[in-house]
N, C-alpha and C positions, 0 to 999 in steps of 0.2 A: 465700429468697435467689435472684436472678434470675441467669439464665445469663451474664450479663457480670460481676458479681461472684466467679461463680465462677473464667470465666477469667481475672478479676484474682486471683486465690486462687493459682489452681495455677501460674500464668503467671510469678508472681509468687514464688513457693515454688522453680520451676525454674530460672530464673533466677538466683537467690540462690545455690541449689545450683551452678551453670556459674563463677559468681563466685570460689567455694570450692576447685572443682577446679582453676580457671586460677590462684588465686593457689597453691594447693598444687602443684602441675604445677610450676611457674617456682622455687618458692623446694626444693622435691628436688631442683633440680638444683643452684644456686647452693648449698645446703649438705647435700650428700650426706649420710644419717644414719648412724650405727654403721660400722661397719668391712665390709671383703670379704672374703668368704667364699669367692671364687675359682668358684663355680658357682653354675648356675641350672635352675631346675627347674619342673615341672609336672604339673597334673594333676589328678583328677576323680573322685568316687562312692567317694575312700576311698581312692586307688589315686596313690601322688606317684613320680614317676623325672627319674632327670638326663636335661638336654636339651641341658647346655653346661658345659664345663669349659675354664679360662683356663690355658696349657699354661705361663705363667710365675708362677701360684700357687702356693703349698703345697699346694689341692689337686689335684696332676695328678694323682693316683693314682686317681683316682676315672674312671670311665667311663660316657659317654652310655647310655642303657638302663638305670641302675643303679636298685635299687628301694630306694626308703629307707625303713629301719626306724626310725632313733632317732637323734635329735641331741643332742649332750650327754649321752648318757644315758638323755633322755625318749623313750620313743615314741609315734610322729605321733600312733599311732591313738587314744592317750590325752591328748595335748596337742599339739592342732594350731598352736598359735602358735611352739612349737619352731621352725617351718620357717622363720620370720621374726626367730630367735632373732640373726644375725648383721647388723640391723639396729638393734637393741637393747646390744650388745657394741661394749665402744671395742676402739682398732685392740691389737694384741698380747694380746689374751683368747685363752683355751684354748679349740680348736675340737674337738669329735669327731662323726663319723659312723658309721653303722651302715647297710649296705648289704646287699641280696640281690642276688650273681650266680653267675649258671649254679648255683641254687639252693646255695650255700653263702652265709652270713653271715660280711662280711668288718668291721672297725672300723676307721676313718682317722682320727688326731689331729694336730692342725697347729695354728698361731697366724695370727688374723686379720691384714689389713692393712690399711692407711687406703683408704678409700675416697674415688679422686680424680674431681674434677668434670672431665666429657667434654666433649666439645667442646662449642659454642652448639648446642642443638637446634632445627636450621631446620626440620624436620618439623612442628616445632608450632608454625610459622606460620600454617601452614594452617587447622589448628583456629581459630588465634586471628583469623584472619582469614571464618572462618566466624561465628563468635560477633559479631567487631563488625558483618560483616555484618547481621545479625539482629537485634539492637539497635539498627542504625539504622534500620531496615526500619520498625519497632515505634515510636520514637522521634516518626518521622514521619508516620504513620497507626496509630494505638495504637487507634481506633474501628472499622478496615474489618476485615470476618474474613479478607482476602484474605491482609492485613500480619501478622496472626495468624497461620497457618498458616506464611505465608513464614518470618517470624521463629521460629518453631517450628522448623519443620524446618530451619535452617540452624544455630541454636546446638544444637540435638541432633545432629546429624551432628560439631560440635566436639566432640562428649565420645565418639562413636562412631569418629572419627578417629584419635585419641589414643590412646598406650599405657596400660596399667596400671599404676598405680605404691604401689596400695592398701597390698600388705605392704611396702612402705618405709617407712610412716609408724606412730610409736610409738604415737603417741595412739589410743584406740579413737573418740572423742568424735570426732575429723577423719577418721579411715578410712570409718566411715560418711556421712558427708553425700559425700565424693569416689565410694564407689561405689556409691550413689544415683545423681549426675551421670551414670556412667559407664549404667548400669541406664534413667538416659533416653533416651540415646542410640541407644540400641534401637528405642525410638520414630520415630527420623528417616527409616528406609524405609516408612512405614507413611504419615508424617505426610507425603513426599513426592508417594505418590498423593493422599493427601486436596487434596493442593492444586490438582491436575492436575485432580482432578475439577470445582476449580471457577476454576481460571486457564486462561484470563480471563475466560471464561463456564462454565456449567456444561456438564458433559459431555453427550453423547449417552447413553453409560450411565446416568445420572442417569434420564432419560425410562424406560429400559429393566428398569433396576432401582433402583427408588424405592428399598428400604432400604440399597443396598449399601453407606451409610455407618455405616450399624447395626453390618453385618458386617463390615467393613474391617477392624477390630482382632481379630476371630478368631485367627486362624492365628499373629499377636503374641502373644496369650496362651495359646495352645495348645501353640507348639513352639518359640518362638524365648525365651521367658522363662524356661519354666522348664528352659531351658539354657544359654543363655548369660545371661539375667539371675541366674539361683543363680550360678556358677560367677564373677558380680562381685560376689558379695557377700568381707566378710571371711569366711578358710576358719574358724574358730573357727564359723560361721553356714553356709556352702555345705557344707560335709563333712556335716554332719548330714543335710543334707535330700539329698545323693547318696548318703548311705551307705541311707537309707528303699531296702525293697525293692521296691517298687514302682518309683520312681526306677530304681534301678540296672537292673531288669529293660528300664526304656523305654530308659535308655539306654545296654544291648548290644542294643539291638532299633530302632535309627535314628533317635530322637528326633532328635541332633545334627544328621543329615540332613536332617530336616524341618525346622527351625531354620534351615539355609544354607537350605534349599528357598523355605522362605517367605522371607525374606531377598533372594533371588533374584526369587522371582515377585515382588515388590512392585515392583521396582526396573524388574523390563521391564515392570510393569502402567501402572505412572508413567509412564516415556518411551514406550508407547506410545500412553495417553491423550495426551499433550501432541503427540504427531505427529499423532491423530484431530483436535484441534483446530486444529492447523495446519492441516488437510486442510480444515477445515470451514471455516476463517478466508475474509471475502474478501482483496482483494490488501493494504488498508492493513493488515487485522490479519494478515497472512502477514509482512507488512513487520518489525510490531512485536515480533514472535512470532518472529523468524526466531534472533536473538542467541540469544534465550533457549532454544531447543531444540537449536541447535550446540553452545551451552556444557554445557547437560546430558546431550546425548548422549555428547560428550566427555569430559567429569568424569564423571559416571556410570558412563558406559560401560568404564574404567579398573577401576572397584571393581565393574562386570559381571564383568569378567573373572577378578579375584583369586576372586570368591566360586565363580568355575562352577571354576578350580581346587580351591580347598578342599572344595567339593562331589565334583566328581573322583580329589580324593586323588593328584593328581598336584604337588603342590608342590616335593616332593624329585626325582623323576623327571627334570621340566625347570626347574632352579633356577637357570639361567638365564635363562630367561624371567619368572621369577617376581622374581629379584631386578630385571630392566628394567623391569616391568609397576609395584612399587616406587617407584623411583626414577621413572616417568614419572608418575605419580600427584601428583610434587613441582607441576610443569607444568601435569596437566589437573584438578585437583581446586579448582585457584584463578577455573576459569572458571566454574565455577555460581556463585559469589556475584558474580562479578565480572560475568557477563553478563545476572541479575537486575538489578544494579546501574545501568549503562546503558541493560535497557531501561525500567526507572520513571522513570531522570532524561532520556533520551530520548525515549520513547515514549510516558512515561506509564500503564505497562501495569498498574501500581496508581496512583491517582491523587492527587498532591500538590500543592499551591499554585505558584501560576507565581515567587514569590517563593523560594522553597526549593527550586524549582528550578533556577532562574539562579543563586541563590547554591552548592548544592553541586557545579554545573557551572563557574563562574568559581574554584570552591577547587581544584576537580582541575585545570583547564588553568594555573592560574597555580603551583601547588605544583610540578605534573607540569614545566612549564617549570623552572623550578629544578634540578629530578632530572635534566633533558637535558640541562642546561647544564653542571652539575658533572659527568654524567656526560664529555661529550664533552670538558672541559678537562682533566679526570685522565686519558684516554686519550692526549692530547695530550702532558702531562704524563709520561705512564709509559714512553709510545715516550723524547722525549728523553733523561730520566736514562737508561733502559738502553744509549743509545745512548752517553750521556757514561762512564756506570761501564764500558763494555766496554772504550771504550781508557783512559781514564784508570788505572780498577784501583785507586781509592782503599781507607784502611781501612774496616774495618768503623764507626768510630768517626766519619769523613768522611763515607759512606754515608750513618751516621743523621742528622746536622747538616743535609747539604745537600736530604735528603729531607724533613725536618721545614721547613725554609725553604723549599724548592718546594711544599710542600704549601700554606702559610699564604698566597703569592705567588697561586697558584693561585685559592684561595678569594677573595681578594681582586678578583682578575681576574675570577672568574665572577659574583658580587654585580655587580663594574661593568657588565658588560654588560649583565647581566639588569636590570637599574635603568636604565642609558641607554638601553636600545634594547628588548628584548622586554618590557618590565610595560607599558609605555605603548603600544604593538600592542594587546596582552593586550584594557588596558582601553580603547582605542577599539574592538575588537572586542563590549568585552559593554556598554561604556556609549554614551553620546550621541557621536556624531561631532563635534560642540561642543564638547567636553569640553577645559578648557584652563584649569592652573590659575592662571597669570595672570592671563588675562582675568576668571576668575570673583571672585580678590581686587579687580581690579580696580572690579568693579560692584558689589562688596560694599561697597568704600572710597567709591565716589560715593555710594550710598545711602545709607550711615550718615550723610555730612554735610549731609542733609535728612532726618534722620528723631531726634528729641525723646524721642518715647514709646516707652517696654519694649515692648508686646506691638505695636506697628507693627515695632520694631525686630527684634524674635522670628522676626515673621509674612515678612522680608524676607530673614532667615538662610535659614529653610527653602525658600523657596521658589527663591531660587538654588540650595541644596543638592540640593533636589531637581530643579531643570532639567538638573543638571547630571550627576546619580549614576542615576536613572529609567531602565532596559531600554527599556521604551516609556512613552509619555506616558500620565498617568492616563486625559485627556481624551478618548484614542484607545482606546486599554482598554477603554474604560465605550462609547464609539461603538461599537468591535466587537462587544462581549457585548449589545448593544441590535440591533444590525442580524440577529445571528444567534439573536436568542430572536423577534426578528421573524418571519423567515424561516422557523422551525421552527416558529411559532404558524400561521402561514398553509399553512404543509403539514399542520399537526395539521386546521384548520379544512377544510381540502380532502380530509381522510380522512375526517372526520367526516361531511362534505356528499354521502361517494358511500353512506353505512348507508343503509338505508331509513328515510323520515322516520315512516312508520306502520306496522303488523301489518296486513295482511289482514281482513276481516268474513267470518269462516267461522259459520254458527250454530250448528255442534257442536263451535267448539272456540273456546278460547283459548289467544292467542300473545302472548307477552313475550318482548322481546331486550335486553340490553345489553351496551356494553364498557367495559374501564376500562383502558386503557392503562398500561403501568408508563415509560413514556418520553413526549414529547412526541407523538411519529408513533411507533403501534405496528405490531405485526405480524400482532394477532387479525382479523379478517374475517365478514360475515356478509351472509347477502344471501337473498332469497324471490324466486320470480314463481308468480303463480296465474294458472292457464292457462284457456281456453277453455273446457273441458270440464269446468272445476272442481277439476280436482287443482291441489294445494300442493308446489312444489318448495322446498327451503331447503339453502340451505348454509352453514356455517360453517369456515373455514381458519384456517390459525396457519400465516404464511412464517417462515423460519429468520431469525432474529435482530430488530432492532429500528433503529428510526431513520428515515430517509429510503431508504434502501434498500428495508428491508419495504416502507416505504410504496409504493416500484413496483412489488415484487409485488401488493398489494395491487391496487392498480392495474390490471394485466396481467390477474390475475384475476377482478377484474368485469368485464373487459370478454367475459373468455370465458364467462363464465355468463348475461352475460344474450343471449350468440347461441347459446347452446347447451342454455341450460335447457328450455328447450320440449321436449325429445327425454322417450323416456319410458322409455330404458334407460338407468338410472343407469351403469352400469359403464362402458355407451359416452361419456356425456358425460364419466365421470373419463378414460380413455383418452385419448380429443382432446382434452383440456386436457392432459393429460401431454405426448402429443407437440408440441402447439402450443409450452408452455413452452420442452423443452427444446432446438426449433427454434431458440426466442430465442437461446440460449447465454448464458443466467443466471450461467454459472460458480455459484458455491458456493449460490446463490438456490433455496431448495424452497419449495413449500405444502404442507402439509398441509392435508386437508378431509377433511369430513365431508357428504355428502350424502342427502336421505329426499325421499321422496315420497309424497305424504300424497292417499289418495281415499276419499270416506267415512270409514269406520273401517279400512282397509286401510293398513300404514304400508312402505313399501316402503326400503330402507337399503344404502348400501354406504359402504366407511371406506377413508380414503388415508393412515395415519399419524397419525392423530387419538383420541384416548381412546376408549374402549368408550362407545355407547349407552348409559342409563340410562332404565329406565321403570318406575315403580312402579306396580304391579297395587292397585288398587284391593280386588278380591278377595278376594285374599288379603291385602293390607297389607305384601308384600314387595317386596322390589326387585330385579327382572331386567337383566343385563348383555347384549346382542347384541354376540357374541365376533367380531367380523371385526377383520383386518388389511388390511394393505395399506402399499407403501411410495411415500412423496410424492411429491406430483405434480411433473416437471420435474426428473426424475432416470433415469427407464428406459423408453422409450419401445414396450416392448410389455410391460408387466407385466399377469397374470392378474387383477383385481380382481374380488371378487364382490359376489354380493349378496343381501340375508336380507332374509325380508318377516314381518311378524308385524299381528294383529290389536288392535283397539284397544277395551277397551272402558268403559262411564261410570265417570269418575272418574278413569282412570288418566291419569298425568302422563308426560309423553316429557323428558328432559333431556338435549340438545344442549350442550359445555363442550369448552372449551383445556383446556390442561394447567395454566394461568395459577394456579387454586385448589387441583388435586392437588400441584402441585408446589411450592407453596409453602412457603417455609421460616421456621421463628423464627428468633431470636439464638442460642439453643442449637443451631441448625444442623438438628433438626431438619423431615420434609417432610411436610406436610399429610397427602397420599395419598391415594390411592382411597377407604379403606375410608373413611374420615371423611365423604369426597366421600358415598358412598352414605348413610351415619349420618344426614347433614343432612337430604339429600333424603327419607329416610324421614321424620324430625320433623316437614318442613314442610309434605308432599306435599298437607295438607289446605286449603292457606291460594291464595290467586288465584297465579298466573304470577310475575304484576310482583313479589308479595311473596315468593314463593319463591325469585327472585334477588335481592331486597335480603337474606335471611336468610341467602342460603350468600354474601355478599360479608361482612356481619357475622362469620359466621363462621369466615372465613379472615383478616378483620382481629383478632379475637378470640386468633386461635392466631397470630398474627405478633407481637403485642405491642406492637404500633408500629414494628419494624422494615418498611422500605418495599419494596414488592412488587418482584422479579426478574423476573415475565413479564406481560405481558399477559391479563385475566381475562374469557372473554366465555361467555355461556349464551343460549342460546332451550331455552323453556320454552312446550313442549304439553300441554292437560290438556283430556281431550274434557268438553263438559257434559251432566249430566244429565239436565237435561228434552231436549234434542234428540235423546240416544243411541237410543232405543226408536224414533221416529221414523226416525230415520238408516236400524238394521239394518231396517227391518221393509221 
């Protein structure tokens, strides 16, 4: 089964599940089940007490702190459904409880009451507006993993938003799948870094710690599941597995803690990844990027603050603060969907058809018109009546008459307007300035009475329809998307013309290079000069990102190597090319390189933020890593670089690489790596240059599965020969 059926599986299984919870969610409230029982309670590892008692039930008698023993009769500890006993009882059933206080056992018996439905629950708009978020997200790009993720995390956060309502529901068959849904939910801090780490590009992290997607879900299944995921299950199910001593020992021993903790960390791991990539963005993507990290810092930032309370234990302390923090969450928690929202149908920050674009942007500005209009005509509307009922003083029975006919008057008025005057803005705004429909019956009426045959007549509809309905013209579309794959071929060909057209003639060694760009104009680099006296300089870069930008670094950088390659201390030509770059004022523009120097069998090396060396020893038949760092060029204009020198001898192979083939990722997300990286290179190390980079490019095509490359993939490839070697040392 390949990794995208899977995510059709689970995706698909989740989903189903949020369907269940939202219709379950909406119709508990619309038919409240069994009767009131006047309190409410809670609780964990075995251990239930009241939390809330309604001071106009039967049961006032009863006190916050109470520890309950037995409902009806039954005790919890032997039948934990008791406690859900008065959702199952219609209203007037015989109610008793059995309480521990200030250790005496007290018994209260009373008669249920109907259970009436509360107000609309605008709280769980929110949710609900996180969910269709998500499913349109998905909807619209159901192929990219980006739309994946998004769509994940935001209808997960809909079940994690949302209250509990599990022991309301009779059924065992629906309690379970609702807190499932709820038990995914858990997932949506988790699922929210996972996306940071790869919206819009992948992270810096990513580079730094290749598995960290491995590990991500850690600390989710460590401390946050099996505490607050037991504790949503039904309790007939959580009590058991709180009452296990183990259990209970972890948690009077901070489990809970660790659970908000993790919780917590994911949440500032997330917004601070998406700030690093702002940081890293240049200006257009700061641009596009900007909505979308207000909104989440905002929204986010709200349910920062709830958790670092409950983490704190100060809830009750300042419950004021907490009941604002609340209620301000109504406000900021609708701008992460909402400012995802604009920036894909603005920005394009996941990328969708220019057709579904314009369309879900002409459905918001011409709906959204309607909302302004009605809005601003019932204000209008609402000033007057109050202003008529003040002196007038009609009855109540007048009131509702004249308010029902001003309403209707109203609506009527606002349609007029919005139809005379703003739709027809609207749509000269997103259609043709032509656009008139007169004139188009008009030419549709002369046409017809010269046109005979169906599919002339056809061919004559549409194509007024379409002069007339078209954003832009097709003709102009297809001329732009030609001038600009133009443009970007002739800068790929101008990248391509600055590589070296040959390798060197060294006769103790062989040299192969190649690149393979993952874009039109990449970002990878590579360049030689053999000098005077014989030594081999080469270097290899990866500037930060892709496109025509790279392509100036790229640029910038050959031009500094070949005035500076001749030098014969590597560390100092990295140096002056650092300061030269950031002379430039590149803004967010880095290289990374790699640079060696090759004399005899002598290999001399220093690294600018570029992968470890790789050389296999002939020898022994192992593979050696030269551990240097170093941070890109065109970022710190006096950084320490060093440099490691090692010997070279018959047979052994040197491999020069981007990151292009470690970091490569499948459909199932996950990333090639190093160690793979090394695996190949040992496999092949026996076979010439040129074929040891077509085998590790096979080989990262192999593990990608057809999904299409993320970076730019480039190697040189040294391997001294044998008959010269004895010559060479001697």
């Amino acid at each position: 089964m390949s990794s995208k059926q899977v995510r059709l599986i689970f995706g698909g299984v989740f989903f189903a599940l949020l369907s269940v919870y939202s219709a379950a969610s909406f119709y508990i409230w619309l038919y409240p089940p069994g009767s009131d029982g006047g309190w409410h309670g809670s609780g964990a590892y075995g251990r239930f007490h009241i939390t809330y008692i309604d001071p106009q039930s039967p049961a006032k008698d009863l006190r916050p702190g109470d520890k309950i023993i037995a409902i009806n009769g039954a005790k919890v500890a032997d039948r934990l459904d008791a406690l859900n006993d008065e959702y199952r009882l219609p209203p007037g059933s015989r109610y008793s409880m059995t309480v521990e206080r200030d250790g005496r056992e007290l018994t209260f018996t009373w008669q249920t009451t109907p259970r009436r439905r509360g107000p609309f629950p605008w709280n769980k708009l929110i949710p609900l507006l996180f969910a269709l978020s998500g499913l349109l997200v998905l909807s619209l790009k159901a192929e990219d993993r980006q739309a994946w993720l998004l769509a994940l995390m935001l209808c997960s956060f809909s079940t994690l938003l949302s209250d509990g309502f599990e022991t309301q529901i009779s059924a065992n068959w629906l309690a379970l799948p609702v807190a499932l849904a709820r038990i995914g939910g858990l997932f949506s801090a988790p699922l929210l870094f996972h996306l940071f780490l790869y919206f819009p590009h992948h992270s810096t992290w990513l580079r730094r710690w290749p598995k960290l997607t491995m590990w991500l879900y850690a600390p989710l299944c460590l401390f946050v599941l099996p505490t607050f995921g037991v504790s949503r299950l039904p309790l007939e199910w959580s009590t058991p597995i709180f009452s296990w001593p183990p259990m209970r020992w972890l948690g009077e021993h901070g489990l809970p803690v660790a659970g908000y903790l993790s919780l917590l960390g994911y949440l500032l791991a997330a917004l601070f990844s998406l700030w690093l990539n702002y940081r890293a963005a240049d200006t257009a993507g700061r641009r596009r990027l900007r909505v979308v990290m207000w909104g989440s810092l905002i929204g986010f930032g709200s349910l920062v603050l709830v958790l670092v309370m409950e983490v704190t234990n100060t809830r009750e302390k300042w419950r004021s603060v907490w009941d604002w923090l609340l209620f301000s969450m109504l406000f900021t928690l609708p701008l992460v969907p909402l400012s995802f929202a604009y920036a894909i149908i603005r920005h394009r920050v996941i990328p969708i058809s220019l057709i579904l674009r314009r369309g879900v942007r002409y459905l918001l500005v011409s709906r959204g018109s309607i909302l302004l209009v009605l809005l601003f005509t019932g204000l209008i509307v609402t000033a007057l009546l109050s202003l008529l009922f003040q002196y007038l003083r009609p009855s109540a029975l007048t009131v509702g008459l004249v308010s029902a006919a001003e309403g209707i008057a109203a609506w009527q008025a606002a349609r007029w307007l919005h139809r005379r005057y703003l739709a027809p803005v609207i749509d000269r705004k997103f259609f043709r300035q032509s656009y008139d429909s007169q004139q188009i019956v008009a030419e549709l009426a002369a046409s017809l009475r010269t046109t005979t045959e169906i599919p002339s007549l056809l061919e004559s509809v549409a194509n007024k329809l379409q002069s007339a309905l078209q954003t832009e013209s097709v003709v102009e579309i297809e001329a732009e998307n030609q001038q600009r794959a133009k443009e970007m071929e002739e800068a790929r060909q101008l990248q391509l013309s600055m590589l070296p057209k040959s390798a060197p003639y060294l006769p103790h060694i062989e040299i192969a290079a190649s690149m393979k760009p993952a874009t039109e104009v990449g970002g990878d680099y590579y360049d030689w000069r053999l000098g005077a006296d014989g030594a081999l300089t080469i270097a290899i870069g990866d500037a930060t990102g892709h496109g025509l930008k790279a392509g100036t670094m790229v640029t910038v950088t050959k031009g500094l190597f070949n005035h500076l390659a001749e030098q014969a201390d590597l560390v100092a030509t990295l140096s002056q090319t650092s300061r030269a770059l950031k002379r430039m004022n590149l803004r967010s523009l880095f290289m990374a390189m790699t640079l060696v120097r090759l004399i005899g069998n002598r290999l001399q090396c220093s690294v600018a933020g570029m992968p470890p060396i790789l050389i296999y020893r002939a020898a022994t038949r192992a593979i050696e890593e030269i551990p240097l760092r170093g941070a890109p060029l065109g970022g710190l204009t006096d950084y320490a670089y060093r440099q490691a020198e090692t010997l070279l001898s018959t047979g052994d192979v040197v491999l020069l690489l981007s990151d292009g083939l470690p970091e490569r990722f499948n459909a199932a997300g996950e990333m090639f790596g190093y160690d793979r990286s090394k695996e190949s290179l040992l496999a092949n190390a026996h076979a010439a240059p040129q074929a040891i980079i077509e085998r590790l490019l096979q080989t990262g095509e192999d593990w990608a599965a057809g999904k299409a490359a993320d970076d730019d993939m480039t190697f040189v490839v040294l391997k001294m020969r044998p008959d010269e070697f004895s010559r060479l040392t001697s």
